[in-house]
TINU-184138 format. One record per residue (C-alpha): x, y, z. Coordinates in nm, 3 decimals, always signed. Layout:
REM TINU-184138
         x         y         z
         X         Y         Z
...
***
This chain:
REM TINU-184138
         x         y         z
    +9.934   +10.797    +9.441
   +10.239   +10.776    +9.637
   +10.286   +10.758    +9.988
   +10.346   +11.083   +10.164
   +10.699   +11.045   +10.285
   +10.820   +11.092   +10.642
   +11.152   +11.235   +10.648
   +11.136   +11.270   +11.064
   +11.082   +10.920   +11.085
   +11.417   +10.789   +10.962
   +11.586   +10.545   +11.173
   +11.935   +10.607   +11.277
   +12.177   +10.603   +11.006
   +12.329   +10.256   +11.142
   +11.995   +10.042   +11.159
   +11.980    +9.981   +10.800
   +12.357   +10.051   +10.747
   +12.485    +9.737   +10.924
   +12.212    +9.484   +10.717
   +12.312    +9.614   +10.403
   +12.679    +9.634   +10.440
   +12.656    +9.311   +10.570
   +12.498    +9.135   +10.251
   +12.804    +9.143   +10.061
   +13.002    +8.973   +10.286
   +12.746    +8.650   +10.227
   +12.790    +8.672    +9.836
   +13.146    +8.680    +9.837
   +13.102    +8.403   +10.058
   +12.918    +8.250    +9.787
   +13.149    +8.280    +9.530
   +13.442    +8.182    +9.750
   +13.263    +7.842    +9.762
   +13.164    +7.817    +9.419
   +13.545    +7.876    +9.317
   +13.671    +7.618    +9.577
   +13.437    +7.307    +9.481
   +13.465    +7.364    +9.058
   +13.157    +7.291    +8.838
   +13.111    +6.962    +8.996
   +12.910    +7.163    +9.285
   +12.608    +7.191    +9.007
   +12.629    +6.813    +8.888
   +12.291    +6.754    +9.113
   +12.092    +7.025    +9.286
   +12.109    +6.859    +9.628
   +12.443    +6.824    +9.684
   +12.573    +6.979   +10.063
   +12.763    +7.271    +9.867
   +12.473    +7.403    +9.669
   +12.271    +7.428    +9.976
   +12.515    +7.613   +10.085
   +12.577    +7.853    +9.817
   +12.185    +7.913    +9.779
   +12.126    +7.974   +10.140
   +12.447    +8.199   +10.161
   +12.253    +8.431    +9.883
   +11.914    +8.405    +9.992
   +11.958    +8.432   +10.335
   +12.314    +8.595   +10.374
   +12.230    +8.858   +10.092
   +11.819    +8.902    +9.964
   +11.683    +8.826   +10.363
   +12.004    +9.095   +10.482
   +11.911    +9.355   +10.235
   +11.554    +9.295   +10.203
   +11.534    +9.375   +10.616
   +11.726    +9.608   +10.647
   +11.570    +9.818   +10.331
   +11.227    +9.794   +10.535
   +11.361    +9.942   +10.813
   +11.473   +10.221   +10.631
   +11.131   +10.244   +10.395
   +10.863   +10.170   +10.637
   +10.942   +10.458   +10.825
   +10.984   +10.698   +10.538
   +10.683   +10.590   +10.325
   +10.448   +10.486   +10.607
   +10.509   +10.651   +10.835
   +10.569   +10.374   +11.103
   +10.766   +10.488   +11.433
   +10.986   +10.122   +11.499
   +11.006   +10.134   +11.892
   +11.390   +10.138   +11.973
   +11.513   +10.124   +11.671
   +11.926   +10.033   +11.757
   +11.794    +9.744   +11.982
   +11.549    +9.638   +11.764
   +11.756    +9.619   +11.461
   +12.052    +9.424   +11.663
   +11.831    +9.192   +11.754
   +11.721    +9.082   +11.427
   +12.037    +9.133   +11.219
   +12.294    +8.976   +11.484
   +12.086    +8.624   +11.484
   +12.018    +8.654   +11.122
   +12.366    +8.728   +11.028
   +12.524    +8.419   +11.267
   +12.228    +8.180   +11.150
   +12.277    +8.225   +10.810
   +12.637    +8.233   +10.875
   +12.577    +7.845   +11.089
   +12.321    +7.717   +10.827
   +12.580    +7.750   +10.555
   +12.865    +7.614   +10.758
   +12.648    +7.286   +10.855
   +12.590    +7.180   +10.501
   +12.953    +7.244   +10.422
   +13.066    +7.064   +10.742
   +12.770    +6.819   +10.745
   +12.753    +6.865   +11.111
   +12.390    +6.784   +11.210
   +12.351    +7.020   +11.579
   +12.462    +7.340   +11.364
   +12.139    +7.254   +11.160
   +11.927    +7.303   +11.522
   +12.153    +7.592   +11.590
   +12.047    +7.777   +11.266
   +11.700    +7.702   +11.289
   +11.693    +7.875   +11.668
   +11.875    +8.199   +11.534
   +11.672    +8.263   +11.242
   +11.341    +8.175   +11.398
   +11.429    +8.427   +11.663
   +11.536    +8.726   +11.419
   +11.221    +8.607   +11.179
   +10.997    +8.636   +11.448
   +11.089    +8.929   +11.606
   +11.081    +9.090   +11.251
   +10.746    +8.959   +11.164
   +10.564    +8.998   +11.441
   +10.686    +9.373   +11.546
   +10.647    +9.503   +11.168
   +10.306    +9.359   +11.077
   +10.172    +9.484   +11.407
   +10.314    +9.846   +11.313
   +10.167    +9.821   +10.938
    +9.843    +9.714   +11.039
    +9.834   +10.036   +11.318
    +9.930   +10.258   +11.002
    +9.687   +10.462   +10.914
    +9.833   +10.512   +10.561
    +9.629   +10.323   +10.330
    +9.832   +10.300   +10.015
    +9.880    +9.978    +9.837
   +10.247    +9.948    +9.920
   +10.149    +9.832   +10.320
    +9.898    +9.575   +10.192
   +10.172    +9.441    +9.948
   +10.414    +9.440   +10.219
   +10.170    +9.253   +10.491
   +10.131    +9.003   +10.204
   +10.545    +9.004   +10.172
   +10.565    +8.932   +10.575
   +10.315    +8.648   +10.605
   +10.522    +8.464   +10.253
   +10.841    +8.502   +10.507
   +10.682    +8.340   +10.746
   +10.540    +8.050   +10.520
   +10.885    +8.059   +10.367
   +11.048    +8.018   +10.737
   +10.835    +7.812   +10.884
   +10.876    +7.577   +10.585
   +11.304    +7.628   +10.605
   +11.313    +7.538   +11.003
   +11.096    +7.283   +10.965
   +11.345    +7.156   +10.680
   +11.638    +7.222   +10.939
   +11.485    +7.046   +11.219
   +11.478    +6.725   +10.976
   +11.809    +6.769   +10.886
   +11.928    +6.876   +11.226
   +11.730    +6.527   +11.426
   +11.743    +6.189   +11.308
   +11.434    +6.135   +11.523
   +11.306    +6.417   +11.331
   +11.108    +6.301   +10.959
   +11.274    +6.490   +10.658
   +11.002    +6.636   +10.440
   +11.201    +6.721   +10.136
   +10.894    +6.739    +9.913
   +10.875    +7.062   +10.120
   +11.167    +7.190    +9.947
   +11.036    +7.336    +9.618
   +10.736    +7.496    +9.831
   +10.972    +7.673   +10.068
   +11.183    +7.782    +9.769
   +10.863    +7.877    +9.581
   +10.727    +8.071    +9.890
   +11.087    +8.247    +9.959
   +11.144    +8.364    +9.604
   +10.794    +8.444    +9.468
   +10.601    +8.510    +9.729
   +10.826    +8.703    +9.972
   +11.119    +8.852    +9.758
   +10.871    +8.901    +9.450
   +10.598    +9.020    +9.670
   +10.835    +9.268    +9.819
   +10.993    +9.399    +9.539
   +10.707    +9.508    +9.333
   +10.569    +9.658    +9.679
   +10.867    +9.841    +9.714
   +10.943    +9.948    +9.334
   +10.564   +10.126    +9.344
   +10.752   +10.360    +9.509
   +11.072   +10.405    +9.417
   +11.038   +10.410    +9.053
   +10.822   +10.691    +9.004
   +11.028   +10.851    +9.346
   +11.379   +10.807    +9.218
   +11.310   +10.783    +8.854
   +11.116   +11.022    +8.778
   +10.838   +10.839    +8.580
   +10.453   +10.800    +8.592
   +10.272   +10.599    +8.812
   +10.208   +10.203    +8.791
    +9.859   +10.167    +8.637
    +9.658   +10.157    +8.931
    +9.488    +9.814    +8.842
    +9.838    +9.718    +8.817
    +9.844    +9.813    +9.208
    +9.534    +9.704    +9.301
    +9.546    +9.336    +9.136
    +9.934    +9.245    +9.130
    +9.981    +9.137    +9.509
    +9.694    +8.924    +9.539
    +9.723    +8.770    +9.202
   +10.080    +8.682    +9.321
    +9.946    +8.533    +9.668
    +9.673    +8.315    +9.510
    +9.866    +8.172    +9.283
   +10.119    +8.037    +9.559
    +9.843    +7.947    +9.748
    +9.716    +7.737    +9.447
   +10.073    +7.641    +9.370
   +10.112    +7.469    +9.728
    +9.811    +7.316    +9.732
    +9.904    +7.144    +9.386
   +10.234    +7.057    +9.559
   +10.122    +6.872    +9.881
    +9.810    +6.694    +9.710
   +10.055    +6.636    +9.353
    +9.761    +6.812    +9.141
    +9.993    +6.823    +8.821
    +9.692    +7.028    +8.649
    +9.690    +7.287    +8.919
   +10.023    +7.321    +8.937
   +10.085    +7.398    +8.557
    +9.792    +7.651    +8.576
    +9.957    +7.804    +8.883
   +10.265    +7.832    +8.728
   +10.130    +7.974    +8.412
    +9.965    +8.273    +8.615
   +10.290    +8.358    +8.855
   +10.498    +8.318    +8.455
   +10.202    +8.618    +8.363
   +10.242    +8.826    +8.655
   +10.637    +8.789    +8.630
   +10.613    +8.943    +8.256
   +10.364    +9.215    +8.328
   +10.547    +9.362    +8.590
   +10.888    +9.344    +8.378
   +10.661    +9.500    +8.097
   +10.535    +9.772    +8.310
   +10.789    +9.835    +8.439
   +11.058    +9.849    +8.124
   +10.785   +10.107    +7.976
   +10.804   +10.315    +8.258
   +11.163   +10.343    +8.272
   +11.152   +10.404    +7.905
   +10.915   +10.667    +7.918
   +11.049   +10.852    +8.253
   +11.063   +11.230    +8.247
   +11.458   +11.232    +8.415
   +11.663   +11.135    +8.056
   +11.941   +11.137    +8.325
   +12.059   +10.744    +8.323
   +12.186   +10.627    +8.646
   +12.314   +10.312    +8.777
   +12.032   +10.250    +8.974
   +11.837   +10.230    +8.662
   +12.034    +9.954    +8.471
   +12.031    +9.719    +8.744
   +11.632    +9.779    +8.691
   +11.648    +9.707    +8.338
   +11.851    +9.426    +8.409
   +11.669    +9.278    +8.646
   +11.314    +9.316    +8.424
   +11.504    +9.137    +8.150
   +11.577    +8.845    +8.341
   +11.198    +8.800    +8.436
   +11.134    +8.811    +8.073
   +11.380    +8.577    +8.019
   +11.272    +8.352    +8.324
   +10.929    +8.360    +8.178
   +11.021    +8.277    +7.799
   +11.244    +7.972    +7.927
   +10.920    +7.819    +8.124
   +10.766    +7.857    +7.760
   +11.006    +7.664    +7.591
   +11.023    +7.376    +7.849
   +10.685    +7.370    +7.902
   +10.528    +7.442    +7.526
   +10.852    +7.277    +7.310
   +10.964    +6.988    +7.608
   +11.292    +7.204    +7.583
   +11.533    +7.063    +7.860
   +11.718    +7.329    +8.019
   +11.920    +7.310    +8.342
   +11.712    +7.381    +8.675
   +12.018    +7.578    +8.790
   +11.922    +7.845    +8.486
   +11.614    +7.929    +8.685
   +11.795    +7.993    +9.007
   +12.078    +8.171    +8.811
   +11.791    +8.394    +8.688
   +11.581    +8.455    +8.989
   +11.818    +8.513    +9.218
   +12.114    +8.656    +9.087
   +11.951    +8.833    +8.737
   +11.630    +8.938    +8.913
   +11.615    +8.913    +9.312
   +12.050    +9.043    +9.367
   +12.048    +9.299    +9.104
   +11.717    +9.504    +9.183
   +11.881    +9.520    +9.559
   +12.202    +9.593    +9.425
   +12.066    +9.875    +9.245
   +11.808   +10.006    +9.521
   +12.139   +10.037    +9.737
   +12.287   +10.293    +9.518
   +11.965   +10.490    +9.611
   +11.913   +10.386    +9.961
   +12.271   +10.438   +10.124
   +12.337   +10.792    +9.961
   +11.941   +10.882   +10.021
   +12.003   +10.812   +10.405
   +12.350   +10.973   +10.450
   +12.204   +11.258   +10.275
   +11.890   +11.272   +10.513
   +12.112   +11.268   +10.815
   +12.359   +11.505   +10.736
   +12.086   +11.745   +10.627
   +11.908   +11.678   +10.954
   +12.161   +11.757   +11.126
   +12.221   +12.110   +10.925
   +11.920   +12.213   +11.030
   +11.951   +12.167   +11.392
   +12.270   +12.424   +11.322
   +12.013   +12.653   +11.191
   +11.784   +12.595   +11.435
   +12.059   +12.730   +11.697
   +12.149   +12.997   +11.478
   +12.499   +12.820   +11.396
   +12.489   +12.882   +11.003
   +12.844   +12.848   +10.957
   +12.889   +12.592   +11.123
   +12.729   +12.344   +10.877
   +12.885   +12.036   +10.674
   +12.874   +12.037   +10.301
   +12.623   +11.749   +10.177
   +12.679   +11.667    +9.821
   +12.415   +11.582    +9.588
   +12.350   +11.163    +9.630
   +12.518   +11.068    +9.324
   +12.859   +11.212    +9.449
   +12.782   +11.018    +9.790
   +12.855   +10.677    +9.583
   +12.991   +10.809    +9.270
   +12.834   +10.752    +8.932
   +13.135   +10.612    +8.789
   +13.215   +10.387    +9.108
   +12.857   +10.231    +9.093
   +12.891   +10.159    +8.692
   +13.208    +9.981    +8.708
   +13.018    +9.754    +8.995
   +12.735    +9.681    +8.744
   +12.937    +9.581    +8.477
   +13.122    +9.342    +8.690
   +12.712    +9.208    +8.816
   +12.627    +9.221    +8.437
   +12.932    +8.997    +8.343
   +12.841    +8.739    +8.677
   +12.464    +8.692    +8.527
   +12.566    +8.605    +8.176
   +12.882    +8.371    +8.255
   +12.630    +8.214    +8.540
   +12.323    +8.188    +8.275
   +12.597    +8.010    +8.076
   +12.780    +7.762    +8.303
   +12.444    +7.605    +8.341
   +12.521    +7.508    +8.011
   +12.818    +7.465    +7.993
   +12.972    +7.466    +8.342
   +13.371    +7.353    +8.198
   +13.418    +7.694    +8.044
   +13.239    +7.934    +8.216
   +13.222    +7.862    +8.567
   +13.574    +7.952    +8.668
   +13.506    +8.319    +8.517
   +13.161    +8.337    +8.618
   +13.203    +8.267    +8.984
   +13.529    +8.476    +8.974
   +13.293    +8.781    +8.769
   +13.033    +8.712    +9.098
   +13.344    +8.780    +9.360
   +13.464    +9.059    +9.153
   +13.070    +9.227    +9.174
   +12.993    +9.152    +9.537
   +13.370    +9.275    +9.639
   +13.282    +9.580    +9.442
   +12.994    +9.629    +9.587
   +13.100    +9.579    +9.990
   +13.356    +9.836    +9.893
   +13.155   +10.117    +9.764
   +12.905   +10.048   +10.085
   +13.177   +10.085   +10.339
   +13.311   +10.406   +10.162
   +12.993   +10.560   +10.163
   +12.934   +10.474   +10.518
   +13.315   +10.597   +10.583
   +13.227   +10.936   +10.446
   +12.910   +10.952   +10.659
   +13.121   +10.852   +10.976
   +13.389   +11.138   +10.858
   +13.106   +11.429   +10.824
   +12.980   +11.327   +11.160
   +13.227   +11.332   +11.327
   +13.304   +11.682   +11.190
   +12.964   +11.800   +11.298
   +13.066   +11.672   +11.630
   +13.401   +11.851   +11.709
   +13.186   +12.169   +11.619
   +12.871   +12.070   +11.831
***
C-alpha cells in the first residue's frame, strides 16, 4: 500500500525549488567542460578533467536533485514536519552548491587547499542533511517500506561521503595518505547504494501515484532494499580484503537486482490503467532500459571477456539511468508543488469567503507543457546514445554528444525557471488581492 499523503505538510514552494533549479546549472557545467578538453578528457579515467566532469554530475546534479526531491517527498508521503524548513534547506543547499561548485574547480585548477575547502562544505550540508532527516524518519510513525528504503539511502550517503572527504583530504594534504583503492568503493556506495537505493524507494510511490499502475509486488518491497545493501556490504568487504570471488558474486546479485527492478518496473508501466503517455513516463522507460543494458554489458565482459570501455558504465548509470529518472520525476515534482500551493492558497480565499478572488490553477501538465518537456527528452535521449557511443568511438561522436548533453540540461534549466516564473507571477497576483 501506499503511503497516505500529507498535502498540509508541504514545504514552502522555494525549499525544493532552489535544489532543483539549481542541478542544471552543474550539467551544463559538465558539458561545457567536456566540449572544452575534446575526447582526449576520456583517454584514462583519472585524469583531473574527468573528476571533474563526474563530480559536477553526481554532486552538482543527482546529490542537488536527489535533496531537494526529499524535502519535497518526505513531507508529503511521510508525513515528516522538517523544523524550519527555509533555514534548513539554505543551509544544506548553499554549502552543497559552493562545494560541489570548489571540488570541481580544484581538479580543473589542481589547486590542492580548494580540495580541504570542498571537503568542509559538503561535510557540513551532508551532515546536517543526514543527521536531521534520519532522526525525523525514524520518529515517523508511518511504517511503509518507502522510510526503511530511504534510512537505508541516508546511511549509503554517508558511507559514500565519508569515503569522498576522506578521498579529498588525501588529495587536499600531502601529509595526508591517498587511499585511491577507496575510489571504486565510494563510487560503488554513491551510485548503487545511495542513488539506486533512493530511487527505487522513491519510484514505490510515484509510479503507481503518477502513473496510474498497480502496485510493486510486495516481496518486491519487502526484499529489494536490503538485497541492495548486502550486496554493497559484501561488495566492500571484497574490495578492502581483494576477495576476487566475493566480489564477482556481489556483483552478480546488485547486476540481478538492477534487472528486476527495470523488469518490474517496464511491466508496470506497460500495464498502467492511464493509456495517457507523458513525458515523465519515457524518461522511466528510458532509464529501465539502460539498467537492462548496464546489466547485459556486465554479461558480456564478464561471461564472453568482452572489453568494453569503463566510461560505458558511467555513461549508463549516470546519465541513462541516475539523470534521466530525475529528469523525468521533475516534470512531476515542480508542476505537483506549484499546483499544491496555488490551490492552498485558493482555499484560504474560500475560507474568508473571497470566492472571486481566486487564481486560475491549470491542470500540471499545462504548468510545464507537454510539448515543452518532450522536446527536452529528445534532446536527453540523443545525449545518452551519442555518449554510449563516444565510448567507442570518442573522434566522431563526442563533439555532438557533449553538445546533445548542453542542449538537454539547457532545456531543462529553462523549462524549471519558467515554471517557477509562472508560480512567482500567480503569487504575486494572489498578493495584490490579499
Amino acid at each position: 500500500m501506499r503511503a497516505d499523503l500529507s498535502l498540509q505538510q508541504a514545504p514552502p514552494f522555494s525549499v525544493p525549488a532552489r535544489f532543483l533549479v539549481s542541478a542544471p546549472l552543474f550539467g551544463i557545467l559538465a558539458a561545457l567542460i567536456l566540449l572544452w578538453n575534446g575526447p582526449e578528457i576520456i583517454s584514462h579515467r583519472w585524469t583531473p578533467e574527468i573528476l571533474a566532469v563526474t563530480h559536477f554530475l553526481t554532486l552538482g546534479f543527482l546529490a542537488m536533485s536527489m535533496l531537494g526531491a526529499m524535502l519535497q517527498l518526505l513531507p508529503v508521503l511521510m508525513g515528516m514536519i522538517i523544523p524550519r524548513p527555509i533555514f534548513f534547506s539554505s543551509l544544506v543547499h548553499t554549502p552543497l552548491f559552493l562545494g560541489s561548485l570548489i571540488l570541481g574547480m580544484a581538479w580543473l585548477l589542481q589547486v590542492d587547499k580548494l580540495f580541504i575547502i570542498a571537503a568542509a562544505l559538503l561535510s557540513l550540508s551532508f551532515t546536517v542533511f543526514i543527521v536531521v532527516v534520519a532522526e525525523r524518519l525514524l520518529r515517523s510513525a508511518n511504517r511503509h517500506v518507502t522510510r526503511s528504503m530511504m534510512l537505508l539511502a541516508l546511511l549509503a550517503l554517508f558511507i559514500t561521503a565519508a569515503l569522498g572527504i576522506t578521498l579529498s583530504m588525501g588529495y587536499g594534504w600531502q601529509s595526508f595518505p591517498l587511499a585511491r583503492q577507496l575510489t571504486d568503493l565510494h563510487l560503488s556506495w554513491g551510485l548503487f547504494g545511495w542513488v539506486l537505493l533512493l530511487i527505487i524507494s522513491v519510484a514505490y510511490q510515484v509510479i503507481p501515484m503518477f502513473q496510474i499502475t498497480d502496485e510493486y509486488p510486495v516481496l518486491h518491497q519487502r526484499l529489494m532494499g536490503w538485497t541492495v545493501f548486502v550486496a554493497m556490504l559484501n561488495l566492500s568487504m571484497a574490495y578492502l580484503w581483494q576477495l576476487e570471488n566475493l566480489k564477482t558474486i556481489s556483483i552478480a546479485l546488485l547486476a540481478v537486482c538492477l534487472m528486476v527492478f527495470a523488469l518490474a518496473t517496464l511491466w508496470l508501466l506497460h500495464k498502467r490503467r492511464r493509456q495517457l503517455v507523458d513525458t515523465t513516463m519515457r524518461f522511466w522507460q528510458l532509464a529501465m532500459v539502460s539498467l537492462l543494458l548496464l546489466t547485459s554489458c556486465w554479461l558480456l565482459t564478464h561471461l564472453i571477456n568482452i572489453e568494453l570501455s569503463i566510461f560505458l558504465y558511467g555513461v549508463l548509470m549516470i546519465n541513462g539511468f541516475a539523470m534521466t529518472t530525475i529528469n523525468g520525476m521533475m516534470y512531476k515534482i515542480i508542476p505537483f508543488i506549484i499546483w499544491l500551493h496555488l490551490s492552498v492558497h485558493n482555499k484560504n480565499l474560500r475560507n474568508k469567503d473571497k470566492r472571486d478572488s481566486q487564481v486560475k490553477v491549470p491542470h500540471m501538465r499545462k504548468i510545464i507543457p507537454e510539448a515543452a518537456g518532450l522536446w527536452q527528452f529528445r534532446f536527453h535521449l540523443v545525449s545518452v546514445i551519442l555518449l554510449i557511443v563516444a565510448t567507442q568511438w570518442p573522434f566522431w561522436f563526442f563533439y555532438p554528444a557533449a553538445l546533445a548533453l548542453a542542449a538537454s540540461q539547457t532545456f531543462l534549466l529553462f523549462n524549471l525557471l519558467k515554471a517557477v516564473r509562472f508560480y512567482n507571477t500567480r503569487l504575486n497576483e494572489l498578493s495584490t488581492i490579499i
